[in-house]
C-alpha positions as CSV (number, residue, x, y, z in Angstrom):
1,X,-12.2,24.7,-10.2
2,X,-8.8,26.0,-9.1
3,X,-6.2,26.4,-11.5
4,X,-4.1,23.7,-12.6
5,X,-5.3,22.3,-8.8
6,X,-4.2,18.3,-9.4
7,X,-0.3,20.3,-9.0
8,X,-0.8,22.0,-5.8
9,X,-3.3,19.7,-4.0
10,X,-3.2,17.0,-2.5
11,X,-6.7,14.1,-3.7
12,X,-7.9,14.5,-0.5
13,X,-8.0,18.6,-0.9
14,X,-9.9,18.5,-3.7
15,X,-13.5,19.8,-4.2
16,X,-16.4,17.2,-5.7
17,X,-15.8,18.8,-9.2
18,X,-12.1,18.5,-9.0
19,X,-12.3,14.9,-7.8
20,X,-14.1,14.3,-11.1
21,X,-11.8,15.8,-13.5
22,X,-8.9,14.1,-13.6
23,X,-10.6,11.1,-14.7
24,X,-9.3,10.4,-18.7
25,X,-12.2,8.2,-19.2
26,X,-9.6,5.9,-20.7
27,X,-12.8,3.2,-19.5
28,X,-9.6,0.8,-18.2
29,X,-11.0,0.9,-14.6
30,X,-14.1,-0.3,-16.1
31,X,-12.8,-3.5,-17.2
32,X,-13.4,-6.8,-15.6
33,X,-10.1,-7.8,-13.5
34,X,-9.3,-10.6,-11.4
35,X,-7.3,-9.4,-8.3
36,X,-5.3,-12.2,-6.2
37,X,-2.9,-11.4,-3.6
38,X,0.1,-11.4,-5.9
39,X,-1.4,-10.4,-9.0
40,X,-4.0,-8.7,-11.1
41,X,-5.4,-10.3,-14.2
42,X,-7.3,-7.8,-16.8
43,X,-9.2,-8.7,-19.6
44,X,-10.5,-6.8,-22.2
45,X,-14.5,-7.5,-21.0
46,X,-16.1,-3.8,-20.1
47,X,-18.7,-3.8,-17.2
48,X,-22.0,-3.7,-18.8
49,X,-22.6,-0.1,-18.0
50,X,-19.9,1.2,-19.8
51,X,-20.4,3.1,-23.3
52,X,-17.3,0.9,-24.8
53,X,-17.5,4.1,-28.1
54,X,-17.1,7.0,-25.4
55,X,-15.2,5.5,-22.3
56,X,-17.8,6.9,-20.2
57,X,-20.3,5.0,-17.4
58,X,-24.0,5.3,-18.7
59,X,-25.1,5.5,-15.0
60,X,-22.5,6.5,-13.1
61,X,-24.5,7.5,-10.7
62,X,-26.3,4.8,-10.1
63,X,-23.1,2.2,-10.6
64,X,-22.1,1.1,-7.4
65,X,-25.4,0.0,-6.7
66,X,-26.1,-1.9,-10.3
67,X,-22.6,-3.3,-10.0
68,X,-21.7,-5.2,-6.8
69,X,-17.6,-5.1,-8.4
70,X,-17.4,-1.6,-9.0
71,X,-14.6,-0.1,-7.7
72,X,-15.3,3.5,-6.6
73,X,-12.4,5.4,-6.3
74,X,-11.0,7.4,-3.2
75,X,-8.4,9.8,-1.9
76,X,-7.8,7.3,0.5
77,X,-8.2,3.7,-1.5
78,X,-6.5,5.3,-4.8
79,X,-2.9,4.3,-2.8
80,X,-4.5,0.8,-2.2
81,X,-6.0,0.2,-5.9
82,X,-2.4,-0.9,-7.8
83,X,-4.3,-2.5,-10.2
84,X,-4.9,1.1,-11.5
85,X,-2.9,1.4,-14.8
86,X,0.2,3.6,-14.6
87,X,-1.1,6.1,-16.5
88,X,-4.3,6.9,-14.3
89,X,-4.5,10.4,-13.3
90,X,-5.2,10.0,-9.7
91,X,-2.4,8.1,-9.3
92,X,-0.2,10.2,-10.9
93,X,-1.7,13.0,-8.9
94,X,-1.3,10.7,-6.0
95,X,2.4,10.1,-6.6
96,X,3.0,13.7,-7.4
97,X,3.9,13.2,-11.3
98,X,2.8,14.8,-14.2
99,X,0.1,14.2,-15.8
100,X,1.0,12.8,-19.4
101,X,0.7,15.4,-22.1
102,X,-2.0,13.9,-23.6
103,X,-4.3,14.0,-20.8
104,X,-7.8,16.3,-21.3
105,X,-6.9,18.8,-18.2
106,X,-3.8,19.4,-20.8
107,X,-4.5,18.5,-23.7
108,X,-7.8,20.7,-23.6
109,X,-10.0,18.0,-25.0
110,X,-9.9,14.0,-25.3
111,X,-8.5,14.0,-29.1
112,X,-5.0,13.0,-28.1
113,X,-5.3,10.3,-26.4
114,X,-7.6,8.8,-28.6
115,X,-5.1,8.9,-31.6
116,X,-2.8,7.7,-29.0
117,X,-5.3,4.7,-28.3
118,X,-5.4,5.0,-24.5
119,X,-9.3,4.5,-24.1
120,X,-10.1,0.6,-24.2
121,X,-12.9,1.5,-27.3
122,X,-11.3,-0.2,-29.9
123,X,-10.8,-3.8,-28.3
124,X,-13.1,-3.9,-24.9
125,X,-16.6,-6.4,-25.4
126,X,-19.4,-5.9,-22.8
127,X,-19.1,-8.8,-19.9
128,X,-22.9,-10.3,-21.1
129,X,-21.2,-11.3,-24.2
130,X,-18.0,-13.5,-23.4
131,X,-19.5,-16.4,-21.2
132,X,-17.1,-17.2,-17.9
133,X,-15.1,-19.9,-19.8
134,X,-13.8,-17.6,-21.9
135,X,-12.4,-15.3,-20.0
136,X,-9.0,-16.7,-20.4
137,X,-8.8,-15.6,-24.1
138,X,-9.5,-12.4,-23.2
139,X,-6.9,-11.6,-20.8
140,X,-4.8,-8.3,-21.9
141,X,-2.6,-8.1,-18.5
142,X,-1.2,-9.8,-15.6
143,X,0.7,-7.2,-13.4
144,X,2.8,-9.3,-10.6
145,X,2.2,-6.8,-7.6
146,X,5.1,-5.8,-5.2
C-alpha cells in the first residue's frame, strides 16, 4: 500500500488492498437499519454474520450473497450511503477530513478505539435473536437526513 494513501487519493484511486483498509471494523455498517426517504432508523441488532466480539464479517466474502440487505460499499455509493456514521473512514476519506486519531491506519492497531467504545461489541444482539416486533426497543438512532 502507498503511504499514508487515504490523504493523497481520492476512493476511487485506490488499489483492492487500500480499499480495504480504511475500514475500523467499528461493525456499525453491520447493523440492521431502516432507511426511509427522510430518515434512517438504527438499531442495535447485528446481521447474523457478524462476529459481534471482533467487529469483523465471518464471510465476508461470501456476504452479499447470504445477505440480500448488505450494503457493499463503493467509491461511487459511499457519497449516496448517509446512513454511514460520521466517523466512517470512507467518508471521511470521501469528504477529505482526517481520520480521527484513534483510527487503526493511525493508531497502529484497534486498541484505541475499543477503550473509546467505537465498535458496536458491547451492546449489538445477532438479528435471529430479537423477533420483528421488537425491533422498536432496540433502536439506537434516528438521523433526520438533509
Amino acid at each position: 500500500m502507498r503511504e499514508e494513501f487515504w490523504k493523497h487519493y481520492e476512493l476511487d484511486e485506490l488499489t483492492r488492498a487500500e480499499w480495504e483498509a480504511p475500514c475500523d471494523g467499528c461493525g456499525q455498517c453491520c447493523l440492521v437499519r431502516e432507511v426511509e426517504p427522510d430518515q434512517v432508523t438504527v438499531f442495535n441488532i447485528a446481521c447474523g454474520l457478524l462476529d459481534i466480539e471482533q467487529s469483523r464479517c465471518s464471510d465476508y466474502a461470501n456476504r452479499l450473497s447470504k445477505v440480500p440487505y448488505c450494503s457493499q460499499l463503493t467509491p461511487e455509493n459511499v457519497p449516496k450511503f448517509n446512513w454511514l456514521p460520521e466517523s466512517c473512514a470512507y467518508r471521511c476519506v470521501y469528504r477529505g477530513e482526517a481520520l480521527p486519531a484513534w483510527h487503526p491506519l493511525i493508531a497502529g492497531n484497534r486498541e484505541q478505539m475499543r477503550k473509546e467504545g467505537r465498535t458496536v461489541s458491547p451492546t449489538a444482539v445477532h438479528v435471529q435473536h430479537v423477533p420483528r416486533a421488537e425491533r422498536p426497543l432496540h433502536i439506537i438512532k434516528v438521523k433526520v437526513l438533509d
